[in-house]
Each structure stands twice: as structure tokens, then as C-alpha cells.
C-alpha positions in Angstrom: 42.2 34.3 23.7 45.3 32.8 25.2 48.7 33.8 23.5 51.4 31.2 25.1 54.0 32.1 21.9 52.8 35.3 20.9 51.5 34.4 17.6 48.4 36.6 18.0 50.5 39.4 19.2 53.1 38.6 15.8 50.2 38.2 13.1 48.7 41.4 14.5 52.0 43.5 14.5 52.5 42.3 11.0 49.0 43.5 9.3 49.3 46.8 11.5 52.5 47.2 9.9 51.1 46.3 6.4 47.8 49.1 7.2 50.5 51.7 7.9 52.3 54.0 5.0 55.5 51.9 5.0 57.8 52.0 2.1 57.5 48.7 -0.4 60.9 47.2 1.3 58.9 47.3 4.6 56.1 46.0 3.5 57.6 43.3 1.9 59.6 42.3 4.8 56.2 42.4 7.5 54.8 39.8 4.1 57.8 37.5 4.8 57.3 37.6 8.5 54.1 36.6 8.8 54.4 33.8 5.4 57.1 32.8 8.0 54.8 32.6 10.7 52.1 30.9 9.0 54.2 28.3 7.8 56.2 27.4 11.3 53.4 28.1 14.1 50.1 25.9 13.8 47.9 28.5 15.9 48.6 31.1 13.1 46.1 30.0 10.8 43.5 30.7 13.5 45.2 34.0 14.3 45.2 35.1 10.8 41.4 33.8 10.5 40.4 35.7 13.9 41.7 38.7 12.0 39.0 41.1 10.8 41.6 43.2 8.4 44.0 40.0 7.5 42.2 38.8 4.5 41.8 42.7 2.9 44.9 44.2 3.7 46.5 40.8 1.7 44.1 41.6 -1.1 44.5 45.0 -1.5 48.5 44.6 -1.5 47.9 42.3 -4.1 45.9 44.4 -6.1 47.8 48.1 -5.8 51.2 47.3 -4.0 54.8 47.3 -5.9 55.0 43.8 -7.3 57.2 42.9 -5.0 54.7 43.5 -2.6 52.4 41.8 -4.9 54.3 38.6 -5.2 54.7 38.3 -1.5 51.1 39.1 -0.9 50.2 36.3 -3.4 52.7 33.5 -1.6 50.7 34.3 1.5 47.3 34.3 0.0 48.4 30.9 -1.1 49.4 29.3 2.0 46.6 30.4 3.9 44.7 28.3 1.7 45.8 25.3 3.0 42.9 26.0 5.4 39.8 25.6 4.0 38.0 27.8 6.4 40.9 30.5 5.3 40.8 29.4 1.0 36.9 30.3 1.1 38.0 33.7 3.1 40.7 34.6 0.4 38.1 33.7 -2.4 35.3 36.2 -1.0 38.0 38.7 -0.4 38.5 39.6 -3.7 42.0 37.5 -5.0 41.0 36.3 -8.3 41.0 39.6 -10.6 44.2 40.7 -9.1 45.6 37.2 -9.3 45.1 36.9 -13.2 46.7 40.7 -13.5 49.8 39.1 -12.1 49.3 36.1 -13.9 49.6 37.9 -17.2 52.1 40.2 -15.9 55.4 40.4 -17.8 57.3 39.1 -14.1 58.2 36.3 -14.5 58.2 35.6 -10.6 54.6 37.2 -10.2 53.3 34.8 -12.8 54.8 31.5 -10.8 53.4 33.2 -7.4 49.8 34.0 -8.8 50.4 30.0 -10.4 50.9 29.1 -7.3 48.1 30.7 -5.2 45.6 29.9 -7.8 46.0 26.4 -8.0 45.8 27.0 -4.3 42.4 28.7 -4.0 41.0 26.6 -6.6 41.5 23.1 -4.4 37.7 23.2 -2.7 37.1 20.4 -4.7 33.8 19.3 -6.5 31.5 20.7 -3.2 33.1 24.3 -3.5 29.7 26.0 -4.5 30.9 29.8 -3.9 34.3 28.7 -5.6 32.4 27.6 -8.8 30.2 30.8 -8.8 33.0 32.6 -8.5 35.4 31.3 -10.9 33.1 31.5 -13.4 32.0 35.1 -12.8 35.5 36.0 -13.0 36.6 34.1 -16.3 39.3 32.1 -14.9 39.1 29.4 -16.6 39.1 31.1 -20.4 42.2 33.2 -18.8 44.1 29.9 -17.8 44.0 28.1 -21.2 44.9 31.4 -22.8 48.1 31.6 -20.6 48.9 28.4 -21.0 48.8 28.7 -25.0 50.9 32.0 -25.2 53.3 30.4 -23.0 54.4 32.5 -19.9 57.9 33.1 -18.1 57.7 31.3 -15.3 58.3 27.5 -17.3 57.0 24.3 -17.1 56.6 25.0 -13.0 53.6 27.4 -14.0 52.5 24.8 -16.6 51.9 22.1 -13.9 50.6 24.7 -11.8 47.9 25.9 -14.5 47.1 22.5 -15.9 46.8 21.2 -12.0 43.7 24.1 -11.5 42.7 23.4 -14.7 41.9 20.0 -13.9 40.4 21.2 -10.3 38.0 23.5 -12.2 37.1 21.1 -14.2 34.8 18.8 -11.7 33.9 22.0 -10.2 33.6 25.0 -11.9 30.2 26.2 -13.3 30.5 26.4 -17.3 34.0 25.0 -17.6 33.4 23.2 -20.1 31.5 25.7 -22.5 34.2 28.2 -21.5 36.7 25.5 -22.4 35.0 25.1 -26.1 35.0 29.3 -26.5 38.7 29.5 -25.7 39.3 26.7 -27.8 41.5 24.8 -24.6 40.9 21.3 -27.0 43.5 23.0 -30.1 45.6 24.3 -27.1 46.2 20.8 -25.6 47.1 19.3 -28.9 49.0 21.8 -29.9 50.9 22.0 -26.8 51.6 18.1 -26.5 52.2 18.2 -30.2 55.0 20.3 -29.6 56.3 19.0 -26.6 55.6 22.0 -24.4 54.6 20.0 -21.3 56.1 18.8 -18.7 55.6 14.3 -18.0 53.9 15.6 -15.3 51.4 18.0 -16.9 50.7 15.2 -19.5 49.3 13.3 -17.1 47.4 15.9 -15.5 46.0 17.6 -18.0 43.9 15.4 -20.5 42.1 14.7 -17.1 40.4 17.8 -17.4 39.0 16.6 -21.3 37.6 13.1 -20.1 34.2 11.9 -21.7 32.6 9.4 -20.1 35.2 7.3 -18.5 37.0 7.3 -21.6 40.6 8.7 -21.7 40.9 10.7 -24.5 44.8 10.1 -25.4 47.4 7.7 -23.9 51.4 8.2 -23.7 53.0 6.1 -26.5 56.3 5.1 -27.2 57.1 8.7 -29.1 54.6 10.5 -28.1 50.6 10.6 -28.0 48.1 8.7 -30.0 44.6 10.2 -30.1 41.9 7.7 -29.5 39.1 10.0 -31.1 39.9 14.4 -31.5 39.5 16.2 -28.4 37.9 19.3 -30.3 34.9 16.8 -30.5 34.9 15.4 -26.6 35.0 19.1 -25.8 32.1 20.0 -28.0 30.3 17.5 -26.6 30.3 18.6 -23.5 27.2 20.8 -22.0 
């Protein structure tokens, strides 16, 4: 394969680097170098893809690394699934159980970078059959509604980020909703725009995810949000 720029020859040098005994510092540096060159050279997605060891290596730094190593590991996790080809690579590879450790970590930027990569990997849409098998093998979705009712470091950014998969999951995610009834997500919503813990942003996103039939299940007033009809009973509704 042709390598006019040397990506090839950069992605390479990068996961040999990252397969070798280096200390975390190094590590971490060879994860900034390549995020840098996946995000600046088009051909890297392809050169990351053509990669046997890529997708591993990322995964097993996220999984046993420092957590700086971990965090960085996780930011290029994410951006790799900007390719669809690449998000169904990360999701085979093994992200998700290392993903929620960090999530419920107590770092505060390891729980906005797993955020982040999640609500990346979970963007295949209604048609993302493995996604859906695999998300609900792994509990995800109970996991999410938990973090988002104990309230996590990272702020409202990892609120938008959480509500945003939530509402991915929810068109395509085997079980969602009977894992959404057993974690009891319907008292977490109210209680969270009861008590103004959202974002204007994650408002509107999340009572997208608790939708019956076309009907929206509460609408912004003028001080806040009137309930059309409890959401503890859309949710139990739901198969």
C-alpha cells in the first residue's frame, strides 16, 4: 500500500511503541500521537483499520494501563468511531467493560473520556444488530441510569454525554426498555429534572428516550416541567 505522507509508517510506529514495555509517560505520549494523527490525516482511519494489533493494544491499555493511559486510550477509542467500519471494530474488541470501570471511576477526567467514547461507540443507530447484542450482554444501559442518578465528577458535560447514549440505546438496544424499568431510569428522570440537575440541553434529549407512542411524555413550562401522564407508567408499559 502506497504511503505518500507516511501515515502507515506513523500509525505503525505508534502501536509498536504502545506493544513495547514503555513507562506510562511514554505510552501516553505514542496515545497523543496517534489521536493526533487520526484526527489531522484522512488516510489514518484506514491505516489504523489495516492494523491487525490497533484495535487490541487500545483495548488492553484501556483495560490495565495507568489511567492516564486509560483516559488517552479511551479518547482514541472514541474518535476512531467516527468510522463505522472502525466503531463495530472497537465494539468486538472488547471496550465496553473497561469503559464502564472508568466510567464509575473516582477521575473525574476518566469518567468524561469513557462519556465520551461511549456515546461514541453507541451511534450505529437503530441497524446496529452486534451493537444491540452487545450492549445488552454487557449491562450498559442499567450502568448508565445508575451513573447518571448518583451523579458523577465530570458535570453536566457527562450528563449530555450519558443522556445522548441513552437516547441512542434506546431505538436500538435489545431490552432497554425492561432494563430501564429494573433500574428504575423513570424515578431517576424525574428526580433529576425535579431537582434541576440537567443541563437545557439534556432536557431535551432525554425524555426522548421515555416516548410512548408518539406521545411526549413532559414538555418545558414556564418554571419548569409539567407531566402529561407519570413516566413510571410509560416505562412499565413498555415490553
Amino acid at each position: 500500500m502506497e504511503d505518500p505522507d507516511g501515515t502507515l509508517a506513523s500509525v505503525a510506529q505508534c502501536i509498536e511503541q504502545l506493544r513495547q514495555s514503555s513507562s506510562p509517560q511514554e505510552k501516553e505520549q505514542s496515545l497523543r500521537q496517534l489521536l493526533e494523527l487520526i484526527d489531522n490525516r484522512e488516510n489514518a482511519f484506514s491505516a489504523v483499520g489495516s492494523h491487525s494489533q490497533a484495535v487490541p493494544v487500545l483495548v488492553s491499555l484501556l483495560r490495565s494501563g495507568s489511567v492516564g493511559v486509560k483516559i488517552q486510550a479511551a479518547n482514541v477509542l472514541g474518535s476512531l468511531c467516527k468510522e463505522n467500519d472502525l466503531r463495530v471494530k472497537v465494539l468486538l474488541g472488547g471496550c465496553i467493560p473497561p469503559l464502564l470501570g472508568l466510567l464509575k471511576s473516582s477521575s473525574a477526567d476518566g469518567q468524561t473520556a469513557s462519556a465520551k467514547t461511549i456515546y461514541a461507540v453507541c451511534q450505529g443507530g437503530a441497524k446496529d444488530h452486534i451493537g444491540s447484542k452487545i450492549f445488552s450482554t454487557e449491562g450498559v444501559v442499567p450502568v448508565l441510569w445508575e451513573q447518571l442518578e448518583n451523579g458523577i465528577k465530570g458535570g453536566n458535560l457527562v450528563d449530555d454525554l450519558l443522556t445522548g447514549a441513552l437516547r441512542s440505546l434506546s431505538t436500538s438496544t435489545e431490552g432497554f426498555w425492561s432494563a430501564t424499568r429494573r433500574a428504575g431510569g423513570a424515578d431517576i428522570l424525574v428526580k433529576l429534572l425535579a431537582t434541576g440537575q440537567l443541563k437545557h440541553s439534556s432536557k431535551r434529549v432525554l425524555p426522548s428516550c421515555l416516548h410512548d407512542d408518539g406521545r411526549c411524555i413532559c414538555m418545558c413550562g414556564g418554571v419548569g416541567f409539567r407531566y402529561y401522564k407519570t413516566i413510571a407508567e410509560v416505562v412499565g408499559a413498555r415490553k
